[in-house]
C-alpha positions as a Markdown table, in Angstrom:
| # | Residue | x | y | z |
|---|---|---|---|---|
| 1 | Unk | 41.0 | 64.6 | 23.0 |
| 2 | Unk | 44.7 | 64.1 | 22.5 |
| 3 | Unk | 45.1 | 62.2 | 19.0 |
| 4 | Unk | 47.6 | 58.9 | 19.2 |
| 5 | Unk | 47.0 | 56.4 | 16.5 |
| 6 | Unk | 46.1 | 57.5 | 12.9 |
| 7 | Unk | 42.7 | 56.1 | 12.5 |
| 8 | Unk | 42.1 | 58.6 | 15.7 |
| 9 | Unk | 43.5 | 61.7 | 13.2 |
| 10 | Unk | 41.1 | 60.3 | 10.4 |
| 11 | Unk | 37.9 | 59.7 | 12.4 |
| 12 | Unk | 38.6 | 63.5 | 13.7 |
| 13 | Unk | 39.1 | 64.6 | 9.7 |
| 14 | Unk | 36.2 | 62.9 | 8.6 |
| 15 | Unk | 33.7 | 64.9 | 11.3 |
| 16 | Unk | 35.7 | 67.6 | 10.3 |
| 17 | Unk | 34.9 | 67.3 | 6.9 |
| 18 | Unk | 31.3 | 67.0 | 7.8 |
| 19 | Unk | 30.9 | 70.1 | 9.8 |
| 20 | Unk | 32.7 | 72.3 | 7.2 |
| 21 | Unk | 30.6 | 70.6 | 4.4 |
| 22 | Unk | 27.2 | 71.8 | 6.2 |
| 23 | Unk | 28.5 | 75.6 | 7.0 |
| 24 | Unk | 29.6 | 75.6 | 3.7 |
| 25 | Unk | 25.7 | 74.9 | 2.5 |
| 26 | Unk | 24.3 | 76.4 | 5.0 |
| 27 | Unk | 26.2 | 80.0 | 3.9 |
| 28 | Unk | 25.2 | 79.2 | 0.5 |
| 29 | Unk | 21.8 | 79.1 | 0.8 |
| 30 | Unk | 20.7 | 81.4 | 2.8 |
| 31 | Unk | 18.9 | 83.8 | 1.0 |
| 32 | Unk | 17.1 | 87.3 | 1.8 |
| 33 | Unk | 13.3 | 86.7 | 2.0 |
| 34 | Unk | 13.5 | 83.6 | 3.2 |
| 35 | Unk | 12.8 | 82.5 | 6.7 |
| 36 | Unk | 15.4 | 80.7 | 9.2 |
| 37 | Unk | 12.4 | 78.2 | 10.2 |
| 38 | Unk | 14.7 | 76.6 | 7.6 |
| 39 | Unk | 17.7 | 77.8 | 9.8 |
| 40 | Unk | 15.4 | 78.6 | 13.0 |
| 41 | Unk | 12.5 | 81.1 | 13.3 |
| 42 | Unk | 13.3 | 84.6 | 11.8 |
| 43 | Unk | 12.8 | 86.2 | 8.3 |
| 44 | Unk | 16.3 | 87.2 | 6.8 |
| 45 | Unk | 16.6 | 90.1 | 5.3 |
| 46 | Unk | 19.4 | 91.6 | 3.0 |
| 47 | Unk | 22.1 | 93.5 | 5.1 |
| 48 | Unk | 21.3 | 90.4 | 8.0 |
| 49 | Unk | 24.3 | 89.7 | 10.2 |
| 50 | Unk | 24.5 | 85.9 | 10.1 |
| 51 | Unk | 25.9 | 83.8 | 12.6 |
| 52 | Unk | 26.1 | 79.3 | 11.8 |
| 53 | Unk | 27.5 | 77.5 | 14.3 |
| 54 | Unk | 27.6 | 73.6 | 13.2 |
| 55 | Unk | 28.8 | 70.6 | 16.0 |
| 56 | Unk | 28.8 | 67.3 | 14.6 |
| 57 | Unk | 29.9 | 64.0 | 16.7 |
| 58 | Unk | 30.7 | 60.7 | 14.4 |
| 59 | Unk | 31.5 | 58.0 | 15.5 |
| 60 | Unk | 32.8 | 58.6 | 18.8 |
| 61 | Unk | 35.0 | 61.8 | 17.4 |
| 62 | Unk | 33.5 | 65.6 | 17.9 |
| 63 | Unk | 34.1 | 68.8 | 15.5 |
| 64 | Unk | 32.6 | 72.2 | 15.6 |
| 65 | Unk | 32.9 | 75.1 | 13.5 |
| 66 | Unk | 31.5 | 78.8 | 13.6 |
| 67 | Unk | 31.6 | 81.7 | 11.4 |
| 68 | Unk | 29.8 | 85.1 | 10.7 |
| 69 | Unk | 29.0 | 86.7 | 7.4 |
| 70 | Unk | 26.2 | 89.6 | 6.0 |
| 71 | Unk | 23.5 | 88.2 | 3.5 |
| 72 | Unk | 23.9 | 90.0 | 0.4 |
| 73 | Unk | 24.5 | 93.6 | 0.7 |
| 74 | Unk | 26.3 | 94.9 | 4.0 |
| 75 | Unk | 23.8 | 97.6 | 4.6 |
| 76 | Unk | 24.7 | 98.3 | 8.2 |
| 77 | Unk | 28.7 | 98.2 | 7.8 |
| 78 | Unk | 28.7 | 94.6 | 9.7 |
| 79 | Unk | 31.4 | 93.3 | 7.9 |
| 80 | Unk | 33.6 | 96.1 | 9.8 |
| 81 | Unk | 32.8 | 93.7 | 12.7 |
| 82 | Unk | 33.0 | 90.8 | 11.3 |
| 83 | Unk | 36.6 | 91.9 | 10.1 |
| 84 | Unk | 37.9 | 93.2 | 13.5 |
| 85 | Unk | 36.5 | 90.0 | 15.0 |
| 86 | Unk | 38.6 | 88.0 | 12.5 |
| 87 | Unk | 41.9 | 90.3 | 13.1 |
| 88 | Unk | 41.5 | 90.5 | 17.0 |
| 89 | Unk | 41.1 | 85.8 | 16.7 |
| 90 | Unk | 44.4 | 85.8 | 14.5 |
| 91 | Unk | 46.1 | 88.0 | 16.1 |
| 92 | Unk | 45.7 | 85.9 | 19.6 |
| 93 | Unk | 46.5 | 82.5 | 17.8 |
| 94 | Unk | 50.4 | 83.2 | 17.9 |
| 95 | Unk | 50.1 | 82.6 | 21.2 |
């Protein structure tokens, strides 16, 4: 979507807005022990690699945002990952 009128750049913020909001509650509450029925069907534990991915369309305008992170402790060195994984995406985005 190519963006031509301002209320076109604010419809896009506001769903922007929206989708960051919910990963941003979504990272915050997940907790080890509890199960991802409230996030989908598997039993977090501490050390877990964690993956959201929110979409979110509002009125007519689309937004979607992703991110990893480890619940609580990083037992099995996946922030190594998640940190080469960030490095390797900025380091493509001058292009």
């Amino acid at each position: 979507m190519s963006i031509t009128k301002e209320s076109e750049l604010v419809g896009m913020q506001k769903t922007s807005d929206a989708v960051a909001y919910t990963s941003k509650k979504m990272r915050h509450n997940a907790q080890p022990g509890m199960t991802t029925r409230q996030f989908d069907q598997t039993i977090l534990t501490e050390g877990c690699l964690i993956n959201i991915d929110v979409s979110a369309e509002l009125d007519g305008f689309w937004s979607d945002n992703g991110g990893s992170f480890v619940l609580g402790e990083d037992l099995h060195q996946h922030q190594e990952l998640i940190d080469a994984s960030r490095h390797f995406i900025q380091s493509r985005s001058h292009y």
